[in-house]
Steps between C-alpha positions, in 0.01 A plus 500: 500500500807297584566308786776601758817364401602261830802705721834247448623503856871473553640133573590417837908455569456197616271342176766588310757351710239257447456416159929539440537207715245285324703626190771407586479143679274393202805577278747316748282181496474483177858523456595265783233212303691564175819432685380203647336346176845585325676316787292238433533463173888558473502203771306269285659604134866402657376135683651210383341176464534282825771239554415143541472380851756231443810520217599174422877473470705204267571248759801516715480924460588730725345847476745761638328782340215662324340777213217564316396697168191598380456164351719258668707415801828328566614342731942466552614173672790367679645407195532769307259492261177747419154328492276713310130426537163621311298689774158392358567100423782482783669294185914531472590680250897537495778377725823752485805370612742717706852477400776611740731812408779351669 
């Protein structure tokens, strides 16, 4: 003899409601974290390395302006010239002079 197969009751309206929701926010946290970590990691792939604290100008320099590259800053003075540095060993690596159009 077999057993009496069990009677499936109908869900309720509101378990299904239910379970949707947990579908659904588990699919919208999941994306937000990817977001985030890709945030992240665009944030971090793009950093530069740190300036020094101090740049050390020629003496008698005045610095009227400054830029940066992925590898070195400069640094324009009062006089017209272009002081390129190295970023990581702060060393001077070209001077540019300026020349007036006029």
């Amino acid at each position: 003899m077999s057993s009496p197969e069990p009677e499936e009751l109908p869900e309720p309206a509101s378990l299904r409601f239910l379970r949707v929701l947990v579908t659904v926010l588990t699919g919208v946290m999941i994306a937000g974290i990817t977001l985030i970590l890709g945030l992240i990691w665009m944030s971090y792939s793009n950093a530069r390395a740190p300036l020094p604290e101090v740049i050390t100008l020629p003496d008698g320099t005045e610095a009227t302006a400054y830029t940066q590259g992925n590898d070195w800053y400069a640094v324009v003075t009062a006089e017209d010239e272009i002081l390129i540095f190295d970023r990581a060993t702060g060393d001077l690596r070209q001077t540019l002079r300026i020349e007036s159009g006029w």
